[in-house]
TIKE-59362 format. One line per 2 residues: their letters; for each residue x, y, z of N, C-alpha, C. Coordinates in steps of 0.05 Angstrom, whole numbers, plus 5000, padded with zeros to 4 digits. Example, Ala and Ser with C-alpha at 12.3 -4.5 7.8 and 13.67 -1.06 7.14 Angstrom:
! TIKE-59362
as = 5264/4886/5156/5246/4910/5156/5264/4934/5156 ~ 5257/4955/5142/5273/4979/5143/5258/5001/5157
This chain:
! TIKE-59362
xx = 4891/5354/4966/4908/5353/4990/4908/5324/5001 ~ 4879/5313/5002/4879/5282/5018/4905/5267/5002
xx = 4904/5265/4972/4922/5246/4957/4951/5249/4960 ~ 4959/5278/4961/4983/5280/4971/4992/5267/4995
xx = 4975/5274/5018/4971/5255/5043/4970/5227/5038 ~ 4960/5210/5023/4960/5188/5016/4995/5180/4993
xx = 4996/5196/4982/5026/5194/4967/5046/5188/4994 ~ 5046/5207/5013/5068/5216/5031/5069/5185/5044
xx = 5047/5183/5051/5049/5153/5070/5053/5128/5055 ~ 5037/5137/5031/5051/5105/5016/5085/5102/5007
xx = 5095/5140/5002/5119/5136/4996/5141/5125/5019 ~ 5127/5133/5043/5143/5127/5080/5142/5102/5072
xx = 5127/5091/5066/5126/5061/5069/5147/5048/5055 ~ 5139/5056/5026/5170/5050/5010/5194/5053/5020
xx = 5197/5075/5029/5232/5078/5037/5236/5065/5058 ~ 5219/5058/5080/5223/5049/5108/5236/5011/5097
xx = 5224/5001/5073/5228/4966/5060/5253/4975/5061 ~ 5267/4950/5057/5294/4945/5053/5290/4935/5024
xx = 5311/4934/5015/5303/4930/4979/5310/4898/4977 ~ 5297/4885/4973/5295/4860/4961/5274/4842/4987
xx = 5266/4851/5006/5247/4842/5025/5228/4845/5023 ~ 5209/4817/5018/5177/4830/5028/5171/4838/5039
xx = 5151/4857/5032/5144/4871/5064/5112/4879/5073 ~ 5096/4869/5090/5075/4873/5092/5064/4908/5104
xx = 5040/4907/5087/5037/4935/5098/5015/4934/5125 ~ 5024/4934/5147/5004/4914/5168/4975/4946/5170
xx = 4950/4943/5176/4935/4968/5170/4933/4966/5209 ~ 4942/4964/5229/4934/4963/5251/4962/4983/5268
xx = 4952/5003/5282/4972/5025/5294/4977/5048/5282 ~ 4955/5052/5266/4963/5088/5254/4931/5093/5235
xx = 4946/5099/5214/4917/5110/5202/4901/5092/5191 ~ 4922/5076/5177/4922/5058/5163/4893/5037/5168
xx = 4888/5037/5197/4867/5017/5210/4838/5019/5187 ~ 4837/5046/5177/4813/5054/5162/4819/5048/5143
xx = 4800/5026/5128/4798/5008/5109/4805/5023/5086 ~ 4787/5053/5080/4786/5067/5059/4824/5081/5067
xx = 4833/5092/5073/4858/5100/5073/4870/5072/5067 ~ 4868/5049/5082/4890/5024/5070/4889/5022/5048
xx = 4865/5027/5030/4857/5020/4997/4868/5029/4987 ~ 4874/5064/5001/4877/5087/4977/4917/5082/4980
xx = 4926/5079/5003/4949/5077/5004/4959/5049/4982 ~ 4946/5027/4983/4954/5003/4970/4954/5009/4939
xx = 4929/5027/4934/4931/5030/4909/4955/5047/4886 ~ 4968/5061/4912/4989/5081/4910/5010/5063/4915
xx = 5021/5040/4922/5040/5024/4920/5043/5012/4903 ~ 5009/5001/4882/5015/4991/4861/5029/5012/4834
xx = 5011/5033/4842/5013/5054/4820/5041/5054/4821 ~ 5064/5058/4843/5092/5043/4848/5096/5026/4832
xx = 5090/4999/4834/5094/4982/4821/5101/4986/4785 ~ 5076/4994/4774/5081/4996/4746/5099/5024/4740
xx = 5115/5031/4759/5129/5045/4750/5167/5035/4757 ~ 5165/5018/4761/5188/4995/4774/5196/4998/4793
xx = 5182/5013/4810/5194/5016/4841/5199/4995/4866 ~ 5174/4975/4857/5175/4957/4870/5148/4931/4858
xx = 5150/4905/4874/5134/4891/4858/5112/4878/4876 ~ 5090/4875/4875/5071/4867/4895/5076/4840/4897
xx = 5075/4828/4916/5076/4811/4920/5060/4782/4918 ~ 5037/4811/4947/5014/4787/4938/4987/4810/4957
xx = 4967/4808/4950/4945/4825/4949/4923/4810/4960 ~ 4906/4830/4979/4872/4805/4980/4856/4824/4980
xx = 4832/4823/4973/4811/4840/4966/4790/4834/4979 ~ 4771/4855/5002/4758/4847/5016/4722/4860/5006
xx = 4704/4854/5019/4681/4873/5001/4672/4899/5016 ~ 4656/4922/5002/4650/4939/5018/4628/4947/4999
xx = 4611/4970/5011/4592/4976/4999/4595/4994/4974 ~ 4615/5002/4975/4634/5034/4955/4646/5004/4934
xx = 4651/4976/4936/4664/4959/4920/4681/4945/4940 ~ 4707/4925/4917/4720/4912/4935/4746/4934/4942
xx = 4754/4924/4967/4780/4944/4973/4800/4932/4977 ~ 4824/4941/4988/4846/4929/4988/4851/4921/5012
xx = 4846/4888/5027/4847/4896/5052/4880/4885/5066 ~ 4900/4877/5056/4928/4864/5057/4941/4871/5026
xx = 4963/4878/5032/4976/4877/5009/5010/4874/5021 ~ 5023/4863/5003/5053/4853/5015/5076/4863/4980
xx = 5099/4873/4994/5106/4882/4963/5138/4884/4970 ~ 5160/4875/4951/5180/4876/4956/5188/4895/4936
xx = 5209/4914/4951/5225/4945/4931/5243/4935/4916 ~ 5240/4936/4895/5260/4937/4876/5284/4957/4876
x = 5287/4986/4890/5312/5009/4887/5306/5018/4915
């Protein structure tokens, strides 16, 4: 159930871009603020990515005790 939850919001995010704009995914005003949901959602934008939906842009990786996470990521929609 959580990943579906995590699909739903990474897919909002997608449709909300305009297609050919970068677009940052800011983690501050929703759920997003929690580092582990930003990760899990970023990682679901890439998983996007290699499927041509859209293209990252540009990524930064911060440290945690679980590993590194995703703490910014910026990505422009391809469709």
């Amino acid at each position: 159930m959580r990943v579906n939850a995590m699909t739903s919001l990474s897919r909002s995010i997608y449709l909300a871009a305009d297609v050919g704009v970068p677009t940052d995914v800011p983690p501050a005003g929703s759920s997003l603020e929690n580092p582990y949901v930003y990760d899990s959602v970023a990682r679901e934008l890439k998983s996007m990515a290699k499927e041509g939906l859209l293209e990252v842009v540009s990524e930064n990786q911060r440290p945690s005790e679980a590993g590194p996470l995703i703490g910014r990521i910026r990505f422009a929609r391809l469709r």
